[in-house]
C-alpha positions in Angstrom: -3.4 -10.2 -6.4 -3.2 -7.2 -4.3 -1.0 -7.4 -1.4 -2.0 -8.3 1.8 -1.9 -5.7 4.4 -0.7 -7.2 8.1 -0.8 -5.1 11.5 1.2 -6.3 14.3 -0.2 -6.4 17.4 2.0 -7.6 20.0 5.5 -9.6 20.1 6.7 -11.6 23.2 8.5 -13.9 24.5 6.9 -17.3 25.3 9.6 -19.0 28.2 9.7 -22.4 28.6 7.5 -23.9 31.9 9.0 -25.3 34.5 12.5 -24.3 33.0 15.8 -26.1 32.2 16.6 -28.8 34.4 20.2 -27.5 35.1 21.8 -30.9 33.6 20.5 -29.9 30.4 21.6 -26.5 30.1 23.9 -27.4 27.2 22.4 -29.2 24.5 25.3 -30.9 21.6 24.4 -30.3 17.9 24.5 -33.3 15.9 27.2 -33.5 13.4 24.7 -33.5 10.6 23.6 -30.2 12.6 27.0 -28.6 12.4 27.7 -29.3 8.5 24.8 -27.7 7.6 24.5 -24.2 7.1 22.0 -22.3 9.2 18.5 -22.4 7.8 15.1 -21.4 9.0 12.4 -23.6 7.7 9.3 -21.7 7.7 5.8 -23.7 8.0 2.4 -21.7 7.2 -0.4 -23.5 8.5 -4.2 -21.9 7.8 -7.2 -23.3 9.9 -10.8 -21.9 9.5 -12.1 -19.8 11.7 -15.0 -21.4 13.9 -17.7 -19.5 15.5 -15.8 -19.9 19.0 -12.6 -18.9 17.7 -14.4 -15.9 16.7 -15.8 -14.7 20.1 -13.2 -16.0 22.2 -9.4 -14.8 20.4 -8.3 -13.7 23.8 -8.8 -16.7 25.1 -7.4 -18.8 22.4 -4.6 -16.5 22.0 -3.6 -17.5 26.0 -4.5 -20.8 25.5 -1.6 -21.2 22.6 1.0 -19.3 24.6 0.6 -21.5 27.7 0.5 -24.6 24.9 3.7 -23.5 23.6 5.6 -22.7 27.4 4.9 -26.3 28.0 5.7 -27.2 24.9 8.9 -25.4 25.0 9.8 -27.6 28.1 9.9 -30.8 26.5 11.7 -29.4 23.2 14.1 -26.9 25.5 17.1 -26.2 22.8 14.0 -24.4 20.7 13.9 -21.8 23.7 17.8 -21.4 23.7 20.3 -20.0 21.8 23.8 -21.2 20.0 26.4 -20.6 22.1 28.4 -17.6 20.8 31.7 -19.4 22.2 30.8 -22.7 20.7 28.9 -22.7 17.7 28.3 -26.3 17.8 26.1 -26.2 20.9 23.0 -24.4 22.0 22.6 -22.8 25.6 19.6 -23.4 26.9 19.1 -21.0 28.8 15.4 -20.6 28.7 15.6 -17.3 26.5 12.2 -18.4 25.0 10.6 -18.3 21.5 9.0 -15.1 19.6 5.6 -15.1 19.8 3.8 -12.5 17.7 0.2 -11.5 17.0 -0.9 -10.2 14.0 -4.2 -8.8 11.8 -4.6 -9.2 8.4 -7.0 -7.7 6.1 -7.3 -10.6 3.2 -9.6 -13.7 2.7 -6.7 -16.6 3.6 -8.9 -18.6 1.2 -8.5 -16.5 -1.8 -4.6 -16.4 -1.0 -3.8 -19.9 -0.9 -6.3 -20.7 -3.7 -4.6 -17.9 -6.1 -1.5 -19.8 -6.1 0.5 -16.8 -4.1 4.3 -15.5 -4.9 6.5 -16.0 -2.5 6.9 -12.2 -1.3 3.1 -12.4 -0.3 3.8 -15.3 1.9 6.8 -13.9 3.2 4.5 -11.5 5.2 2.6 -14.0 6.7 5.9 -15.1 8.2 7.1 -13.8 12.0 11.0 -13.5 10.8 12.7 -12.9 7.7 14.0 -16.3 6.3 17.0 -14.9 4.2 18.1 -12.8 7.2 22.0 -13.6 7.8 23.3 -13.0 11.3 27.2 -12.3 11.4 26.9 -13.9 15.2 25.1 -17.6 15.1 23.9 -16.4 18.9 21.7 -14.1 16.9 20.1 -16.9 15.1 16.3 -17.5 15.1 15.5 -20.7 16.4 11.9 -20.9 16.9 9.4 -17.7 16.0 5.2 -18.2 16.0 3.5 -16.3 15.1 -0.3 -16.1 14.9 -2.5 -14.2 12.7 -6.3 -13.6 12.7 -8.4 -12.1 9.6 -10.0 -8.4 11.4 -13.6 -9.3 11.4 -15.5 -6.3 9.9 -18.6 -4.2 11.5 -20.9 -3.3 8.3 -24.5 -1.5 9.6 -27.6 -3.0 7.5 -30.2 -0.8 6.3 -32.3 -2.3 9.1 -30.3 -1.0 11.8 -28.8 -4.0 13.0 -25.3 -4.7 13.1 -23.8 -8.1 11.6 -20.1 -9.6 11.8 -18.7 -10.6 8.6 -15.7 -12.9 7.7 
């Protein structure tokens, strides 16, 4: 399978709304949490593309970033970062998650159904999952990332002009 070629189109930083209640600044790992080495689970998710999706990607696009700054308010330690003086808490300080928006030129369908290698999926990731940080405040916590197949313009003999998938 060929590879799949991915344009990036904006990254940003999604802050939690409303922030941090003060009290909570300073969120304890667990001690399961602190055994563990740091790892970054990464979760692909593919949904089909509806006609509304399709006219309105601006629209959805804002819709998931406000989604995700509430979201972010409830799960607050995802919007923080570990605490470069204690590496067994996070400071929640309302840093924020990535949030990148990508294009890719590849059926989704035929990639999942083609049984993909790893390195192809890689790319459809926001981070790098193998990165190692010398400083755990560095760490990733939460990255989304959301990616949208470029709908092509192809011009029919009859002169009219047709979106494809």
């Amino acid at each position: 399978m060929d590879m799949i070629k991915v344009q990036i189109i904006s990254t940003e930083t999604i802050k939690p709304s409303p922030s941090t209640p003060p009290h909570l600044k300073t969120f304890n790992l667990s001690l399961f949490d602190q055994l563990v080495p740091p790892v970054y689970v990464p979760i692909l998710l593919f949904y089909s593309l509806t006609d509304d999706l399709k006219n309105h990607r601006k629209r959805w696009s804002d819709h998931l970033k406000k989604s995700l700054s509430k979201t972010l308010a409830h799960f607050y330690p995802f919007s923080g970062q570990i605490n470069e003086d204690d590496a067994f808490t996070i400071d929640c300080n309302d840093g924020g998650a990535t949030y990148v928006e990508a294009r890719i030129e590849a059926d989704m369908s035929d990639v999942v159904l083609n049984e993909p290698e790893i390195d192809m999926l890689q790319r459809l990731l926001p981070c790098d999952p193998l990165e190692k940080f010398a400083d755990p405040s560095s760490q990733v916590i939460l990255a989304v990332q959301l990616r949208m197949r470029q709908l092509q313009r192809t011009l029919l003999k009859t002169g009219q002009q047709l979106l494809l998938e």
